[in-house]
N, CA, C and O atoms as a DFTB+ gen file, in Angstrom:
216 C
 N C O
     1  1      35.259      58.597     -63.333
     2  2      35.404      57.191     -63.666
     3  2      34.578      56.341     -62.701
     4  3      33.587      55.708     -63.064
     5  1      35.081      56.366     -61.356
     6  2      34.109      55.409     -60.126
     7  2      32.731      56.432     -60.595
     8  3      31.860      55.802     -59.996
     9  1      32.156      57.317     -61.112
    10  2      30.704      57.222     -61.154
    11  2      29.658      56.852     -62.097
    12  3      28.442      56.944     -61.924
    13  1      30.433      56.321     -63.351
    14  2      30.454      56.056     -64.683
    15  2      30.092      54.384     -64.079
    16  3      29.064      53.743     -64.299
    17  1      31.101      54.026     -63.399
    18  2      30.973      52.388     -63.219
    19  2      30.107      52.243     -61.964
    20  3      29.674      51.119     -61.709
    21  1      29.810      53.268     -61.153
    22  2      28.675      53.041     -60.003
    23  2      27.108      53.070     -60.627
    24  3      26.244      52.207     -60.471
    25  1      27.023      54.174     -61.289
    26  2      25.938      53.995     -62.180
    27  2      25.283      52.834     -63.008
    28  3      24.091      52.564     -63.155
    29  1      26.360      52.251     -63.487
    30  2      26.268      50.959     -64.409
    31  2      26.582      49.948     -63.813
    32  3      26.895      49.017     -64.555
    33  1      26.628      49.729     -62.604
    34  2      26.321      48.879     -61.728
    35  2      24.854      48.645     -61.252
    36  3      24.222      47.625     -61.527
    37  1      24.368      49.691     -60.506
    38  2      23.607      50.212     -60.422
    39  2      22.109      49.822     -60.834
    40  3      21.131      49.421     -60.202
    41  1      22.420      50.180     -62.448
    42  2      21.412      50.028     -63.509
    43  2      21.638      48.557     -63.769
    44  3      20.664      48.384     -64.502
    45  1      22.007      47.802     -63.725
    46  2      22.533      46.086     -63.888
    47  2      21.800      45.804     -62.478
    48  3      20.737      45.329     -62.877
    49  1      21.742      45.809     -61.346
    50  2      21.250      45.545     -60.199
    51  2      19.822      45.523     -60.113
    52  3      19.079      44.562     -59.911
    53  1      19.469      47.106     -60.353
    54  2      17.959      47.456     -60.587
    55  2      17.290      45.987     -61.691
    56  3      16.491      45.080     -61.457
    57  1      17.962      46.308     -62.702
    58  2      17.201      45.642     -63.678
    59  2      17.235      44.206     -63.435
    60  3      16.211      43.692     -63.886
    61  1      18.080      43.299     -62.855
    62  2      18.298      42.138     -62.056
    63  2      17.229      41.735     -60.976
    64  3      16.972      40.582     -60.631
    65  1      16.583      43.024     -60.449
    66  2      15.695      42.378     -59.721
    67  2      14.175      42.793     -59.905
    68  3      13.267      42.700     -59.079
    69  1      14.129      43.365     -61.450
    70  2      12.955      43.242     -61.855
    71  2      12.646      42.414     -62.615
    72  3      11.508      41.958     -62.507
    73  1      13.747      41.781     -63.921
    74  2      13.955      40.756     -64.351
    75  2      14.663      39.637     -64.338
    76  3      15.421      39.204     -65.206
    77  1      14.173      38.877     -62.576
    78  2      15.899      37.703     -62.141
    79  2      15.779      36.391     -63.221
    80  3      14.894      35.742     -63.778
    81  1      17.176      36.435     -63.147
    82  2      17.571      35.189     -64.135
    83  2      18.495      34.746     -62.984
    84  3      18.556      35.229     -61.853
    85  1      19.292      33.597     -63.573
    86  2      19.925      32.589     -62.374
    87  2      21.106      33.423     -62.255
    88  3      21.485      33.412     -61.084
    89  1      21.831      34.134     -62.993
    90  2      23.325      34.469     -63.087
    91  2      23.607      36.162     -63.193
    92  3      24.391      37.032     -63.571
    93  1      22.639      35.950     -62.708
    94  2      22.579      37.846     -62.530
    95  2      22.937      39.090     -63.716
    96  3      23.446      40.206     -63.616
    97  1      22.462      38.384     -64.739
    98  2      23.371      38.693     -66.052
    99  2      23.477      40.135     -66.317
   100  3      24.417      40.661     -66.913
   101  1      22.253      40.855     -65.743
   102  2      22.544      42.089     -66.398
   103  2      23.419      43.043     -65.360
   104  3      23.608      44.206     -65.716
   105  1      23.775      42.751     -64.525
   106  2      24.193      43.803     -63.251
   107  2      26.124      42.789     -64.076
   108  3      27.130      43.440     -64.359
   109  1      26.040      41.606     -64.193
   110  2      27.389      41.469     -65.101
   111  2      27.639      41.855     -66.248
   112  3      28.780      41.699     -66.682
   113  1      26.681      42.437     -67.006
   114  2      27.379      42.693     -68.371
   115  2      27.006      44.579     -68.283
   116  3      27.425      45.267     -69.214
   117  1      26.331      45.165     -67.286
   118  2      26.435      46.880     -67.067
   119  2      27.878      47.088     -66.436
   120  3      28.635      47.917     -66.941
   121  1      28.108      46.634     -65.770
   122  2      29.259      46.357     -64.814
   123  2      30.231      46.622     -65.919
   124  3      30.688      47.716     -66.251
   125  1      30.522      45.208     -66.537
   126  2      32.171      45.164     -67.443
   127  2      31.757      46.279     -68.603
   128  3      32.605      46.785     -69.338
   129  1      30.176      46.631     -68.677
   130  2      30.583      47.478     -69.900
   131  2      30.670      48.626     -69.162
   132  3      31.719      49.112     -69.584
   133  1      30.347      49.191     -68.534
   134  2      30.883      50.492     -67.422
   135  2      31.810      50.735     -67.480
   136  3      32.028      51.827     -68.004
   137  1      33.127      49.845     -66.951
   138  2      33.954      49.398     -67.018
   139  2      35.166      49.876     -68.004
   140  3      36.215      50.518     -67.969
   141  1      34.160      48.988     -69.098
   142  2      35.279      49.583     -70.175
   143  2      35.392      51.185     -70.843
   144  3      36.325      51.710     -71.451
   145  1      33.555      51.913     -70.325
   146  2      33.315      52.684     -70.995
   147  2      34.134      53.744     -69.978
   148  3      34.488      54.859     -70.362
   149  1      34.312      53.374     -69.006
   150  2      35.640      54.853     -68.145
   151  2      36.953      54.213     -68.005
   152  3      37.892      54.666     -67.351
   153  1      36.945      53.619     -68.371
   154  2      38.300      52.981     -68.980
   155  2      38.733      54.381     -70.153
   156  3      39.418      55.379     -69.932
   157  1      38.048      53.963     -71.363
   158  2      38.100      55.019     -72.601
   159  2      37.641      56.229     -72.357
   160  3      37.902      57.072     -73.215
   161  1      37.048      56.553     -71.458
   162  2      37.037      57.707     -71.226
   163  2      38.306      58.771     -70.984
   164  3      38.773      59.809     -71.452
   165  1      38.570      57.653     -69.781
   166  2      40.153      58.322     -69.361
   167  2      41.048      58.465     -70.071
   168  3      41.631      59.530     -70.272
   169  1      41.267      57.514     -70.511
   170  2      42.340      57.420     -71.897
   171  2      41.770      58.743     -72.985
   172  3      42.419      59.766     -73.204
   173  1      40.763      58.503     -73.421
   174  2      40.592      60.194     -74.284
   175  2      40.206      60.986     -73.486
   176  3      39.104      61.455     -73.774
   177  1      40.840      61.505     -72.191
   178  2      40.945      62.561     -71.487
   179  2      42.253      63.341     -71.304
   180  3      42.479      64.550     -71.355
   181  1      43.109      62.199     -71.058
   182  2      44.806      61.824     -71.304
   183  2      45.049      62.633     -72.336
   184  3      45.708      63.668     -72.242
   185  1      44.273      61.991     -73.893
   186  2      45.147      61.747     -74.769
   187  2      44.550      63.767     -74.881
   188  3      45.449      64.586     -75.072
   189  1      43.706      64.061     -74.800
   190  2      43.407      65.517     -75.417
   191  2      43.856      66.252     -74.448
   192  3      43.940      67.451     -74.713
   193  1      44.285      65.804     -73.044
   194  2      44.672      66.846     -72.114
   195  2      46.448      67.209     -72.692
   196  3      47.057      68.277     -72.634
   197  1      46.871      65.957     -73.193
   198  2      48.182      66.130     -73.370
   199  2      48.804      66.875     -75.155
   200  3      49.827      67.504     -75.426
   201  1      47.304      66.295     -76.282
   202  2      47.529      67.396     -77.014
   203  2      47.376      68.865     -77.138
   204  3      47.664      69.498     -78.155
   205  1      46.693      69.599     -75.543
   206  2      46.087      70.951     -75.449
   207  2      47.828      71.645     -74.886
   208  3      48.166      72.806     -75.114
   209  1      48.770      70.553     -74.098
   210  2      48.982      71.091     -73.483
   211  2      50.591      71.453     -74.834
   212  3      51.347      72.408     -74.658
   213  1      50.725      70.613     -75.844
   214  2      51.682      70.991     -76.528
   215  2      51.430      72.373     -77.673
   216  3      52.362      72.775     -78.370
């Protein structure tokens, strides 16, 4: 999960300072989508760890 959202930080940062805008937009919108994307990860990790185990 923290490497899912370090990455996509990361890649939002990089690209922020090859293309700066005033609000840093892309290192904010890699970020929350990172974010959400190990968010759901976990959750369908959960959900199949707990149907393997019945």
């Amino acid at each position: 999960m923290l490497a899912i959202i370090i990455v996509g930080t990361f890649v939002g940062i990089k690209l922020d300072e090859k293309f700066p805008n005033e609000h840093n937009l892309y290192t904010l919108a890699l970020s929350l989508s990172s974010v959400i994307i190990a968010i759901v990860y976990v959750i369908r990790r959960i959900i199949a760890d707990s149907k393997k185990e019945e």
